[in-house]
DOGU-535052 format. One record per residue: x, y, z of N, C-alpha, C in turn; residue in one letter. Coordinates in pm, whole numbers, padded with zeros to 5 digits, always signed. Layout:
XYZXYZXYZA;...
end
This chain:
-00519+02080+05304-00593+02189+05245-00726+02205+05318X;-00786+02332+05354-00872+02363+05419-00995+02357+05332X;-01105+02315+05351-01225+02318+05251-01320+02432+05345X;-01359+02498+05262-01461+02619+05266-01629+02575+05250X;-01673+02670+05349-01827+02632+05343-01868+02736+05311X;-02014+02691+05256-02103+02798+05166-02186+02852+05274X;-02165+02830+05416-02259+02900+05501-02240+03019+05527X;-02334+03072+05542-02315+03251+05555-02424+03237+05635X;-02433+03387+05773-02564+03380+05832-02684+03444+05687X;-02653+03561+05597-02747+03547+05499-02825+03402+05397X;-02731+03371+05404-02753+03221+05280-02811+03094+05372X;-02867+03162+05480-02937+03013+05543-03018+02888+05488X;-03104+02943+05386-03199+02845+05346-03106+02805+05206X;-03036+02887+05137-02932+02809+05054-02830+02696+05170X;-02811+02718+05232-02720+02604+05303-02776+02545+05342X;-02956+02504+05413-02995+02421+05425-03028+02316+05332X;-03042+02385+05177-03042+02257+05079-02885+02199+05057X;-02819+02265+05083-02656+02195+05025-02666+02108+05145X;-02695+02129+05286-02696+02035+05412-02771+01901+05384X;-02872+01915+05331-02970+01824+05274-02913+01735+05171X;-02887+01764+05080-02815+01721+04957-02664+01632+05013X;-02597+01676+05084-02471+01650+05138-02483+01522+05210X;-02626+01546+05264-02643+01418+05392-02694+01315+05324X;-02742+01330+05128-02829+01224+05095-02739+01086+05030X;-02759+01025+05031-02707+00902+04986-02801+00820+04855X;-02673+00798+04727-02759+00703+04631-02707+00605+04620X;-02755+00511+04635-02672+00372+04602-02598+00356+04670X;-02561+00404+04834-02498+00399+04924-02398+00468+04878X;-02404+00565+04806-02296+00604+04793-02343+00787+04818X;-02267+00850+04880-02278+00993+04937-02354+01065+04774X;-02447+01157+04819-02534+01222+04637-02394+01305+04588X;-02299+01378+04626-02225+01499+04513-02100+01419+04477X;-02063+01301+04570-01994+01197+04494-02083+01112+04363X;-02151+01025+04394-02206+00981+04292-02262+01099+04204X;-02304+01169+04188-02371+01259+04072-02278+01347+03985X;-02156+01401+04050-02077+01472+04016-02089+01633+04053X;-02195+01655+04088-02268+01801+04066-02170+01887+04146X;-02146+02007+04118-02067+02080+04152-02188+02194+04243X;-02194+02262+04346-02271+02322+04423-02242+02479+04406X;-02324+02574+04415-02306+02728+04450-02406+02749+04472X;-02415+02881+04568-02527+02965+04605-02560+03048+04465X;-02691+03084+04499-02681+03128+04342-02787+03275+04440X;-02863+03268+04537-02934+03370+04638-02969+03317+04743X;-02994+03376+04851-03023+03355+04967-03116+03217+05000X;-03195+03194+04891-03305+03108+04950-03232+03014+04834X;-03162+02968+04724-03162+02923+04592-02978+02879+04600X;-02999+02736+04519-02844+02674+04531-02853+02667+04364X;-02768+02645+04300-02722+02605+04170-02660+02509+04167X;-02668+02409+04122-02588+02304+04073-02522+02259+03973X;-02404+02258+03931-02369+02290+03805-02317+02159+03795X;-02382+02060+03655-02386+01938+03648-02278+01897+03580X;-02231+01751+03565-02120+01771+03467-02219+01639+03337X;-02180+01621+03275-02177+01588+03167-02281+01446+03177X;-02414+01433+03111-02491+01330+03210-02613+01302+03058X;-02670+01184+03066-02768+01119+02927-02813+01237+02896X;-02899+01342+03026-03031+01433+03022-02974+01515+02933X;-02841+01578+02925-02787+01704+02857-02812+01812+02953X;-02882+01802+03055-02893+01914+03142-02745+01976+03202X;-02728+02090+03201-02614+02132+03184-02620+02202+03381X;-02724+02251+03412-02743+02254+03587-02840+02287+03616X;-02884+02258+03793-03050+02241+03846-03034+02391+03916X;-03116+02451+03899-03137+02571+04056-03284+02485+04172X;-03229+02517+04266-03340+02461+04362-03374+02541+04437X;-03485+02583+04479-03551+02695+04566-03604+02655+04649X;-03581+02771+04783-03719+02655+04905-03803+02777+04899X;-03940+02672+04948-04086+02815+04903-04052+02832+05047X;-04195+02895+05073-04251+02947+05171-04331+02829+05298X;-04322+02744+05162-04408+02625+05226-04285+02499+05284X;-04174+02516+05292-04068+02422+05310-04055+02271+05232X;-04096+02335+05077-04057+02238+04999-03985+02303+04854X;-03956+02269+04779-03853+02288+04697-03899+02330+04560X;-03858+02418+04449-03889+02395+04336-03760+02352+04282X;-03802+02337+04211-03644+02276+04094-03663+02273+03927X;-03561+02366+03859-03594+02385+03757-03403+02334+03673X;-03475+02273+03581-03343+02170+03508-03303+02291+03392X;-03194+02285+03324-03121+02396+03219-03040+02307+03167X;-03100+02325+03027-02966+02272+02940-02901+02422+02891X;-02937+02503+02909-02853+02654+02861-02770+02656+03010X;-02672+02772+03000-02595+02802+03111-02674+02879+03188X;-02780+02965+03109-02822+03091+03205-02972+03005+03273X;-02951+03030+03389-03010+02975+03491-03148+03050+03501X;-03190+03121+03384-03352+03206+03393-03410+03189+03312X;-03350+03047+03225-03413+02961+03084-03439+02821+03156X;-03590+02760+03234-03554+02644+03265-03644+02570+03132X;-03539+02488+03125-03617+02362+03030-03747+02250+03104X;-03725+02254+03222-03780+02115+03282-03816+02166+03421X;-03943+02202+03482-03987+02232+03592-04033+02140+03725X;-04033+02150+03805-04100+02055+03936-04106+02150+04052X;-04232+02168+04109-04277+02244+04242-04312+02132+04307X;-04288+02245+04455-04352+02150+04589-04337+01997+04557X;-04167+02014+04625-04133+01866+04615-04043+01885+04745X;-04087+01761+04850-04042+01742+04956-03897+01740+04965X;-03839+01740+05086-03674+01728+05137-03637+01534+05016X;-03744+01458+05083-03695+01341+05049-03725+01276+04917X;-03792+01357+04853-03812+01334+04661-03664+01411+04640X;-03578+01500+04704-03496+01608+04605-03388+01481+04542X;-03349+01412+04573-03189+01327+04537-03275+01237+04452X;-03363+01200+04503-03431+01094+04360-03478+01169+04247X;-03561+01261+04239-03551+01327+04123-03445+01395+04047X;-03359+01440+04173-03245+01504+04066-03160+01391+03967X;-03126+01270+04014-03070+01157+03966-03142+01106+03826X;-03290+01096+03879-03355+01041+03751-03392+01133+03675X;-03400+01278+03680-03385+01360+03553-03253+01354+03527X;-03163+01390+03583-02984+01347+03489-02970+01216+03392X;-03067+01146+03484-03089+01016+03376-02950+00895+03466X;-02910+00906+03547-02796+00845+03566-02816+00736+03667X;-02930+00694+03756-02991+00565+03789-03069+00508+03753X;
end
């Protein structure tokens, strides 16, 4: 079976966080294996992560890259992704897998 990529020449800076995310490792173990998180573009600059079932109750993260080449990230326990419960700006490439983990609550 052929697996499909989310790269598009529009969706660049969305595929640079799934590239990021893809390459991170927790516990030696690859991040969308260990976490479970399921990935989509959600806009050009913005990924969605749609979580599965985890302590936080967060139900999925959207992650944005600024202008400044760092990240916001906003946590949802609702489905609709324009209610965030839990905010974080200007957070580097190498905070993203540790924070996403320890808000899920799951290391």
């Amino acid at each position: 079976m052929k697996t499909q990529s989310i790269q598009t020449k529009d969706n660049y800076k969305a595929e640079e966080i799934f590239s990021q995310l893809q390459a991170s490792k927790v516990n030696g173990f690859p991040f969308f294996a260990y976490s479970g998180i399921k990935p989509s573009i959600f806009s050009t600059t913005a990924l969605y992560l749609k979580l599965p079932k985890n302590p936080s109750k967060f139900k999925g993260i959207l992650v944005t890259v600024t202008e400044m080449d760092t990240y916001n990230v906003n946590f949802y326990t609702d489905d609709d992704p324009l209610k965030a419960e839990d905010r974080h700006t200007d957070i580097y490439a190498e905070q993203l897998v540790e924070l996403i983990v320890r808000e899920m609550g799951i290391n």
